[in-house]
matplotlib code that plots the C-alpha trace (Angstrom):
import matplotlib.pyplot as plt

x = [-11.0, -11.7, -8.9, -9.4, -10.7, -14.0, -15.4, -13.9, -16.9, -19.1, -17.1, -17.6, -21.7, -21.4, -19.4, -21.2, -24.6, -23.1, -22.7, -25.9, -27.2, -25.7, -26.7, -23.5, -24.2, -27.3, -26.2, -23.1, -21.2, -19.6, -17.7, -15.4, -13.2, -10.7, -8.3, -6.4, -5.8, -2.9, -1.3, -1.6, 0.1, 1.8, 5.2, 4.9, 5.8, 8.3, 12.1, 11.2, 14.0, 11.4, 8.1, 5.0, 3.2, 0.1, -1.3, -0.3, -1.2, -4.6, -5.7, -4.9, -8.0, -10.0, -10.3, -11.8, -11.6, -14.9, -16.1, -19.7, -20.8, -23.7, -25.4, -26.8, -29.8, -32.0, -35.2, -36.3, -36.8, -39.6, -40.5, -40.5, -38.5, -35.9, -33.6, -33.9, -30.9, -32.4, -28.8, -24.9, -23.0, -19.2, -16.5, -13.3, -11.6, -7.9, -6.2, -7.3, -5.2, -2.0, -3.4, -5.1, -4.6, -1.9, 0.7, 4.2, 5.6, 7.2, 5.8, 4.3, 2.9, 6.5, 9.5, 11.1, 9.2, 9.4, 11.1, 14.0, 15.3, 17.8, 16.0, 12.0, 13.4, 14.8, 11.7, 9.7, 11.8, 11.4, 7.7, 7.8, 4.5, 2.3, -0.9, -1.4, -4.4, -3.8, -6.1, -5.6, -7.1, -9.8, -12.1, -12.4, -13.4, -17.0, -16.9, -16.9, -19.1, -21.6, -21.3, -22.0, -24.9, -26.3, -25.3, -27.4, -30.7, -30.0, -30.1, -33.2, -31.9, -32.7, -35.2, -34.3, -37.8, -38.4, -35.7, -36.8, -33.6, -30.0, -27.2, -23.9, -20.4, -18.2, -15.4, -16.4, -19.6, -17.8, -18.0, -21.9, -23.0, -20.3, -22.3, -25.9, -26.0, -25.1, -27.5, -30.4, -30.2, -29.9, -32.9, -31.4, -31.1, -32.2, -33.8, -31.4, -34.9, -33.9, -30.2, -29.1, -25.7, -24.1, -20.7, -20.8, -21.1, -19.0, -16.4, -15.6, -14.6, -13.2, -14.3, -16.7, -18.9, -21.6, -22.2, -22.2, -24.5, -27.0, -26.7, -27.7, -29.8, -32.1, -32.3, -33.1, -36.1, -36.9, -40.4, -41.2, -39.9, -42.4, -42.6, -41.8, -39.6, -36.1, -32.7, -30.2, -26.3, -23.0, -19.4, -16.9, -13.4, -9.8, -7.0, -7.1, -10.3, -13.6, -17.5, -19.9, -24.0, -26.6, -30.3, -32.2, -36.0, -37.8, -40.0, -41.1, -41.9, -44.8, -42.6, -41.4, -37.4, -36.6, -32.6, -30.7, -31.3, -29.0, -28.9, -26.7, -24.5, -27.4, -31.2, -32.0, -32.3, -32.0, -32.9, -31.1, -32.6, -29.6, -25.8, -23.6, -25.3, -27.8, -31.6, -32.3, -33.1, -37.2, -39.1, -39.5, -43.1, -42.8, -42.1, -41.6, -39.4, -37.1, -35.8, -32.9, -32.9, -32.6, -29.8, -27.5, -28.1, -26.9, -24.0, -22.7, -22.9, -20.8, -18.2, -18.2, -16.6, -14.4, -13.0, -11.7, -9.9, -8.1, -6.8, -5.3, -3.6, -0.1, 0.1, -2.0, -0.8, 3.0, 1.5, 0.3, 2.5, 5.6, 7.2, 6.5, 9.2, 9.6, 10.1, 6.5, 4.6, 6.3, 4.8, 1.5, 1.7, 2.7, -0.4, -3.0, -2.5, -3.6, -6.7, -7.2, -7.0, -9.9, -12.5, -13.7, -14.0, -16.7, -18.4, -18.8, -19.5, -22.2, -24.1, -24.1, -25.6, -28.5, -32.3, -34.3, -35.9, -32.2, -30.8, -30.3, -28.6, -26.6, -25.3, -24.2, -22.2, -20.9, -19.6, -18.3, -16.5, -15.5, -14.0, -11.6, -10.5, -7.3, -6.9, -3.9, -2.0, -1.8, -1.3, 1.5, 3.4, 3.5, 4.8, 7.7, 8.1, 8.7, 11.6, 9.3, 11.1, 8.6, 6.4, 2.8, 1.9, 3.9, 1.9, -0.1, -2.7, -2.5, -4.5, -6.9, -7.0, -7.3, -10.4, -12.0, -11.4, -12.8, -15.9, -16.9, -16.3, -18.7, -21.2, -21.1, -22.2, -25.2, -28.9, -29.0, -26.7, -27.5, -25.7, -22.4, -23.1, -22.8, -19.6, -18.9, -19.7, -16.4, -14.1, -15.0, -15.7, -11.8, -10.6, -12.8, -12.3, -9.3, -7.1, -6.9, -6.1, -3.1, -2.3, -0.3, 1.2, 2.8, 4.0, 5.6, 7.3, 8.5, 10.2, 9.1, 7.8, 3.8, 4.2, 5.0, 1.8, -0.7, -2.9, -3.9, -4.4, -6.6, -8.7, -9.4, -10.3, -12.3, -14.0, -16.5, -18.5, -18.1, -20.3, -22.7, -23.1, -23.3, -26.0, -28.2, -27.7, -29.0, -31.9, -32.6, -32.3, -34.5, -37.0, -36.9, -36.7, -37.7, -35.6, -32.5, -31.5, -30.7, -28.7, -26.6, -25.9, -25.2, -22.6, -20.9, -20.3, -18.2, -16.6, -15.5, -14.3, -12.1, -10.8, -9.8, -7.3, -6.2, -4.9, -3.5, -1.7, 0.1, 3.1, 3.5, 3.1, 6.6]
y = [34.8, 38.3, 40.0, 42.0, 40.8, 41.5, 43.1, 40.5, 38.2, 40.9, 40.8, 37.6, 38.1, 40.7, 38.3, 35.0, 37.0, 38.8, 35.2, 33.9, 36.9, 37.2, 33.3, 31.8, 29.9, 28.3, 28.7, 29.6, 29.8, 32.5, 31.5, 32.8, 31.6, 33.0, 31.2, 33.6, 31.4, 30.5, 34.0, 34.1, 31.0, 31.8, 30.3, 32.9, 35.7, 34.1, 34.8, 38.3, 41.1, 43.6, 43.8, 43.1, 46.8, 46.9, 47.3, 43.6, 42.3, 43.5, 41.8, 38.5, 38.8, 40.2, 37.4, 34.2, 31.4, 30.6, 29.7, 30.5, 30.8, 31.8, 29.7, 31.9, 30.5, 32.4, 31.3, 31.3, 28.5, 26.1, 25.6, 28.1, 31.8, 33.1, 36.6, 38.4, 41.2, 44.2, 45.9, 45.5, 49.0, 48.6, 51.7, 52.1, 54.6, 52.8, 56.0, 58.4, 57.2, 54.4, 50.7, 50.3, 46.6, 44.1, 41.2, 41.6, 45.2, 46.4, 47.8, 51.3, 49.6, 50.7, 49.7, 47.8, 44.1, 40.8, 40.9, 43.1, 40.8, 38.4, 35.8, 35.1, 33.7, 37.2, 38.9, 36.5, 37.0, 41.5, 40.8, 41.3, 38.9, 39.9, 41.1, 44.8, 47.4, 51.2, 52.0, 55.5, 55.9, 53.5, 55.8, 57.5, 54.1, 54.7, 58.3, 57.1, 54.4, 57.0, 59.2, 56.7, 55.5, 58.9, 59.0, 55.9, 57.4, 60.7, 59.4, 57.4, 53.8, 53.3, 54.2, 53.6, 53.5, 50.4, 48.7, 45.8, 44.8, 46.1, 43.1, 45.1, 43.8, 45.6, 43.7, 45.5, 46.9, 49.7, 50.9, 50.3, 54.1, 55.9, 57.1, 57.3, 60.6, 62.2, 59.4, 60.5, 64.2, 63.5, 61.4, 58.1, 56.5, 52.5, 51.5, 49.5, 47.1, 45.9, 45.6, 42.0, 40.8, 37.7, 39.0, 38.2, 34.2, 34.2, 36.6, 38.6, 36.1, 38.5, 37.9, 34.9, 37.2, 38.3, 34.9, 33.2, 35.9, 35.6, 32.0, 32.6, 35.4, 33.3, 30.6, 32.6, 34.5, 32.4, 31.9, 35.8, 36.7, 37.8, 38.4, 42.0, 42.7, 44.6, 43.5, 45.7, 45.2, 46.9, 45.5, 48.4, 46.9, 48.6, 46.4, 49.2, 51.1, 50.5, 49.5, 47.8, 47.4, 45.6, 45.3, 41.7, 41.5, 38.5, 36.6, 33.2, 30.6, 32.9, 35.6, 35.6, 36.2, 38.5, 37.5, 35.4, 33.7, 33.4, 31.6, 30.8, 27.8, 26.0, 26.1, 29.4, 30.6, 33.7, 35.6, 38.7, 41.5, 44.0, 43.0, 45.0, 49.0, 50.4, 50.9, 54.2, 56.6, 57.0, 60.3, 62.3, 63.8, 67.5, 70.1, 67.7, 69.0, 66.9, 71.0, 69.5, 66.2, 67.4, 69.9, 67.7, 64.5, 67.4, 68.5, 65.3, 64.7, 67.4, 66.5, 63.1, 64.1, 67.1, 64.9, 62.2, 65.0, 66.9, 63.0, 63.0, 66.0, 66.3, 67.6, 65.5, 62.6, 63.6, 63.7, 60.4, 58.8, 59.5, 62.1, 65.1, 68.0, 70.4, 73.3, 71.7, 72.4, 75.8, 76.5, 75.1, 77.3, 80.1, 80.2, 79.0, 81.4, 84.7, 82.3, 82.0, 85.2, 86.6, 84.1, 86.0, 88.9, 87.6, 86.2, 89.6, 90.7, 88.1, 88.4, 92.5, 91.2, 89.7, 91.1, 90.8, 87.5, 86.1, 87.8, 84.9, 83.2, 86.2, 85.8, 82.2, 83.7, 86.5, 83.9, 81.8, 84.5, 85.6, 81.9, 82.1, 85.6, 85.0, 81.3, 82.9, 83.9, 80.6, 79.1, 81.9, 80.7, 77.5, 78.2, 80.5, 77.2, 75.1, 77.5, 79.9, 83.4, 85.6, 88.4, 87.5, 90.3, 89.4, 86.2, 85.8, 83.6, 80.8, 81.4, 78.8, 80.6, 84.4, 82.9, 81.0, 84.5, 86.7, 84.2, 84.1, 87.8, 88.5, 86.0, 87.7, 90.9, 89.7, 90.0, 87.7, 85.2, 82.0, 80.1, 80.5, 77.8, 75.8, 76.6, 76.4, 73.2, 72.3, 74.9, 73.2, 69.5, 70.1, 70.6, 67.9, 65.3, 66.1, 67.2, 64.8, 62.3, 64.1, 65.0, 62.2, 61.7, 65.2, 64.6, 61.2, 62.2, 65.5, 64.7, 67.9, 68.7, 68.6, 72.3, 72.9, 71.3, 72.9, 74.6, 71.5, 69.7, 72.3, 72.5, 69.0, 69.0, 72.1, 72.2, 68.7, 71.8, 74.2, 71.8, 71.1, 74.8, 74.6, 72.4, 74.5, 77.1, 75.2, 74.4, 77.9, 79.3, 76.1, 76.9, 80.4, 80.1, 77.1, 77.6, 77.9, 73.7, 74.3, 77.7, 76.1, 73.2, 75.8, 77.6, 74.5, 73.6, 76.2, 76.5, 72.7, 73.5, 76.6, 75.2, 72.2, 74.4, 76.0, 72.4, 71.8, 74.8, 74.5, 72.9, 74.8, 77.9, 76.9]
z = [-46.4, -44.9, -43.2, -39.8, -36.2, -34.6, -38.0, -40.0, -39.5, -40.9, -43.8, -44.7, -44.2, -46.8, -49.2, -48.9, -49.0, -52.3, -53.8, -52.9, -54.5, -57.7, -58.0, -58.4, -55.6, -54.0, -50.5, -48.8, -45.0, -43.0, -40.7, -38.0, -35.4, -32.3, -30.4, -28.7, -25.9, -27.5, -27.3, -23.8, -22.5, -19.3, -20.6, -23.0, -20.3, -18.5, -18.9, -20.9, -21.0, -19.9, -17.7, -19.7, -20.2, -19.5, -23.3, -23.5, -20.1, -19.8, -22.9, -21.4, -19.4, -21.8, -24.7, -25.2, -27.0, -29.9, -33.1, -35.0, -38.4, -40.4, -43.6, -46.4, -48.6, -51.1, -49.2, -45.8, -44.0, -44.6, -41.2, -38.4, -38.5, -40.6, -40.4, -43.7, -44.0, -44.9, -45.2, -44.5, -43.4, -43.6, -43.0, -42.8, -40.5, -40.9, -42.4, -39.5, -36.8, -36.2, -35.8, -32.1, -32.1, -33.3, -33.1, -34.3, -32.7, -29.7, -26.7, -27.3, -30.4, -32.1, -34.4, -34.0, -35.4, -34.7, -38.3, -36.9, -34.6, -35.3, -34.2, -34.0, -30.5, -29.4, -30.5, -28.2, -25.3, -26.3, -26.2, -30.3, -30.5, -27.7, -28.9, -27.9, -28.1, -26.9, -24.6, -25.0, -28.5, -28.0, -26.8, -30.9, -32.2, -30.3, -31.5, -34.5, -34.3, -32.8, -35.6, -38.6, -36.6, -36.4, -40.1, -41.1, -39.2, -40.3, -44.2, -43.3, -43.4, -39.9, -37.2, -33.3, -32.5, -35.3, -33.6, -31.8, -30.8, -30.7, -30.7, -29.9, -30.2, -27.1, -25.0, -21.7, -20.0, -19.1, -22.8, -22.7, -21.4, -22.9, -25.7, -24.2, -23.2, -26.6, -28.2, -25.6, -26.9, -30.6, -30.6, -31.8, -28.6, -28.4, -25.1, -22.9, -22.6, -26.1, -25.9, -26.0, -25.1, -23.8, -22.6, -19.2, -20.0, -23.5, -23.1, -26.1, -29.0, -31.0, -35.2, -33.6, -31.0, -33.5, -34.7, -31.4, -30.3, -32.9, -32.4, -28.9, -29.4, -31.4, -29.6, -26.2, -28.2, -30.5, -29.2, -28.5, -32.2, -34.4, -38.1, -38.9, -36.1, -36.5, -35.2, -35.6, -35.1, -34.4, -34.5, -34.1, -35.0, -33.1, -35.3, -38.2, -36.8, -38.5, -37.5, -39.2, -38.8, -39.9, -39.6, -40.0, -40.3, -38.8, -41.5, -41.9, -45.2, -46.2, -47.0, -50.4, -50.5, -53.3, -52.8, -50.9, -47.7, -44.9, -41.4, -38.7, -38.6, -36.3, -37.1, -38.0, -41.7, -42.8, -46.2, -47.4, -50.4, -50.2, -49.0, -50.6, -50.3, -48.3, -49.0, -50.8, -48.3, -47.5, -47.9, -44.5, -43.9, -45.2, -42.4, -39.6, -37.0, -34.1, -32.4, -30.9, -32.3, -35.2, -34.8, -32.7, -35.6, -38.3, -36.3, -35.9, -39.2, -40.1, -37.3, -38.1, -41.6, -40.3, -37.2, -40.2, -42.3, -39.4, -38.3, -42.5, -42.0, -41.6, -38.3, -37.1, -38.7, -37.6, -33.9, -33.9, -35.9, -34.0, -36.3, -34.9, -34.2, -31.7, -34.2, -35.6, -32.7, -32.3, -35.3, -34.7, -31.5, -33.5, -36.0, -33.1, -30.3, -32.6, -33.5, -30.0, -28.8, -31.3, -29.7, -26.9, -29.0, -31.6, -28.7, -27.4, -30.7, -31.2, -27.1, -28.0, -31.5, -30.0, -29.2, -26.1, -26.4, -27.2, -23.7, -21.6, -24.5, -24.8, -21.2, -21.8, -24.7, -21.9, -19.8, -22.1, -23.5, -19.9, -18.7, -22.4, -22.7, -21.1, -22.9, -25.3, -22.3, -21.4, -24.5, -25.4, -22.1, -23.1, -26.2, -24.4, -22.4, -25.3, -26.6, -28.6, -29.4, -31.1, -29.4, -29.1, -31.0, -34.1, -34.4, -37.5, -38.2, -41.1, -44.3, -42.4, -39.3, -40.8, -43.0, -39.9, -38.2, -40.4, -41.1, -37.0, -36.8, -39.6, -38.2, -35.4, -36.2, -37.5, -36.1, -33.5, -34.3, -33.3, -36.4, -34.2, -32.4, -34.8, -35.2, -31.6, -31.8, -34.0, -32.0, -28.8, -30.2, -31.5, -27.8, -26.6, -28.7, -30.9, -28.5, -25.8, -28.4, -29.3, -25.9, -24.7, -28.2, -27.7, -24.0, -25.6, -28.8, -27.8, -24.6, -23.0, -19.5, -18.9, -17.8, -21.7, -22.5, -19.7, -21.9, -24.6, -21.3, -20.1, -23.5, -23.4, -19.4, -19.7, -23.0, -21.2, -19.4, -22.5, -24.1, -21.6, -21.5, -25.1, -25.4, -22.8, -25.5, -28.2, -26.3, -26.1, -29.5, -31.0, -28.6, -30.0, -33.7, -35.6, -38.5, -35.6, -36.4, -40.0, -39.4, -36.6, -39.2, -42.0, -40.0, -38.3, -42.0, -43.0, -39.7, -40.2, -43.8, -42.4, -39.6, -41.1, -43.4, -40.3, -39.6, -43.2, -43.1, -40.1, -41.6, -44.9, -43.2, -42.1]

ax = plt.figure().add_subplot(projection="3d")
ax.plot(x, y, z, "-o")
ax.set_aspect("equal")
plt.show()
């Protein structure tokens, strides 16, 4: 039995693939199963103290009922195809944020339980057992399901281009662009031609969609498959957030299975060499190059790891926990806006750094530097607006912040500079994707007007065409200097390790 929801199934795979393997057993079955139907009985939302909020509500039309399963052998199939698992990719991103998805709280996901009621009748009629997801952090489960993909081609394990078809687990076509873009420009984009989903006439089933899908998949293609082709898989999970992948190659009873075999619950057999780690990474060919490719998949490498840690720090965590104080985000405020104020200046310091053939990067550094240079204003009157007492300019930074200053400044006045924007990547990524997370965790837990909150709002807003500016830079400085990928890494690197201590510093510095 394998805890979770959508991911849970995948979970299973891994086990029952692990006991095949090992050889204590001959064959096994995965199987998983959803009946939220149940849940969503309309004499369950009648006679309620309080209106149904929509975290509830809108789930009642976004579940269905099903059951699939996979059987596990340590041979193909005798007749016909087989899916061989080349790998099984499980992480866990539970600790970086509250749970998305559950049964047994109030609304606003919130103390108190169905357990501190005095009766499991009273906690019905408060709404205790709807099943909720918040909406509003959704959105970082495919951030980071984006990331540990680019994380698994960037170590080698797999190539988009091998892929001969991409079986994703998502609960709404809406979510099926969100990441293109991004994909498109780091080179690890799949061809919608090869994406195979059967939403629109199953529903999402929750633990059971992979396995019906397969099921389906196969069934579908069966006739088109050929040995040697790739399938590769992705089931992000929001209960405790977490995303799992795997990739199946097609063979048939002339390939020899050096481990176990697997198939759906149906007719198709399966065979599986590796369940429980991933495939040591291949060679690349020596000096081959992806310019901005290869830049964007390093970056988000690094971000993928640095977005994690500032989630476990103890602002952050106070933020989206609930716990957070005025007096800390005073103090946050207090350490933040002198970090603030210095970033137009080693801008400037870095355009006025740069030679000729860098000039019309150096004006995108100009006017980025031009559109932030009064940023600290805004974030200062905010902070007066929240109850703030001390002058701006007896503001200090953290031991974070002064290092992450110092460390940008001395970049800067470098020859032509270009690792910076590497490390603009984080500064801006952190207002792009950090921030509005916290955002409407602040405007909840610290009962204060939106006015008090104006410039985090802005960050978040803004900081979309910062990046597309951004990424024109890049552009730029790869087209320039072929060693320019591996500086911009270099620097976004250390920028990630300072700034993170700006963010674990926040409340000692108290």
């Amino acid at each position: 039995s394998v805890s979770g929801i959508c991911a849970a199934s995948i979970g299973a795979l891994n086990a029952a693939a692990s006991a095949v393997q090992s050889g204590s057993a001959n064959a096994a079955v995965a199987v998983a199963s959803e009946f939220p139907s149940r849940l969503f009985k309309a004499s369950r939302f009648e006679n309620r103290n309080t209106d149904i909020d929509f975290d509830a509500h809108f789930l009642r039309w976004m579940l269905s009922d099903g059951a699939g399963g996979a059987m596990l052998k340590n041979q193909p199939a005798t007749q016909g195809l087989s899916l061989k698992i080349k790998w099984i990719h499980q992480q866990s991103f539970s600790g970086d944020m509250p749970t998305c998805m559950q049964v047994g709280q109030s609304i606003g996901n919130t103390l108190p339980g169905y357990l501190d009621y005095p009766t499991l009748a009273a906690a019905e009629k408060a709404g205790a057992f709807d099943l909720r997801q918040n909406i509003r952090t959704l959105p970082n489960l495919f951030d980071m399901g984006l990331h540990e993909y680019a994380k698994l081609v960037k170590a080698g394990h797999l190539n988009p281009k091998d892929v001969d078809w991409f079986l994703c687990h998502y609960s709404s076509e809406r979510f099926k662009p969100m990441m293109a873009e991004l994909m498109q420009e780091a080179g690890i984009a799949i061809s919608s031609k090869k994406w195979f989903s059967n939403l629109s006439s199953k529903g999402n089933t929750g633990s059971a969609s992979i396995f019906i899908m397969l099921d389906e998949f196969f069934k579908s293609k069966k006739a088109s498959l050929k040995v040697g082709q790739q399938i590769f898989g992705f089931v992000p999970e929001s209960g405790r957030f977490s995303v799992a992948y795997f990739l199946l190659e097609v063979v048939d009873c002339n390939t020899q299975a050096q481990a176990p075999c697997v198939a759906p619950a149906t007719t198709i057999d399966f065979a599986s060499d590796f369940a429980h780690h991933l495939a040591p990474a291949p060679m690349t060919a020596e000096g081959q190059t992806g310019g901005v490719a290869d830049t964007l998949k390093g970056l988000m490498a690094v971000w993928h790891g640095y977005r994690s840690e500032v989630f476990r720090t103890e602002i952050a965590s106070a933020i989206m926990h609930g716990h957070i104080q005025l007096n800390d985000y005073l103090n946050w405020m207090e350490c933040w806006i002198p970090q603030v104020r210095e970033g137009s200046l080693w801008m400037r310091r870095a355009a006025s750094s740069m030679s000729q053939e860098y000039q019309q990067l150096a004006q995108l550094v100009q006017t980025h530097a031009g559109e932030e240079q009064l940023d600290w204003q805004v974030l200062y009157h905010d902070y007066i607006q929240a109850g703030g007492k001390l002058d701006a300019s007896h503001l200090r930074r953290n031991p974070g912040g002064e290092a992450l200053n110092a460390f940008m400044h001395s970049c800067a006045e470098r020859k032509n500079p270009i690792g910076l924007l590497g490390g603009i990547y984080i500064i801006e990524g952190t207002g792009q994707r950090i921030v509005p997370t916290l955002l409407p965790k602040l405007k909840q837990h610290l009962n204060v007007p939106s006015s008090v909150l104006k410039f985090i709002e802005y960050h978040g807003e803004n900081d979309q065409a910062h990046m597309m500016r951004w990424l024109d830079a890049v552009k730029m400085a790869v087209n320039i200097d072929a060693n320019a990928a591996a500086e911009i890494v270099r620097v976004a690197e250390t920028v990630a390790a300072l700034y993170l201590q700006q963010w674990k510093f926040v409340l000692l510095n108290q």
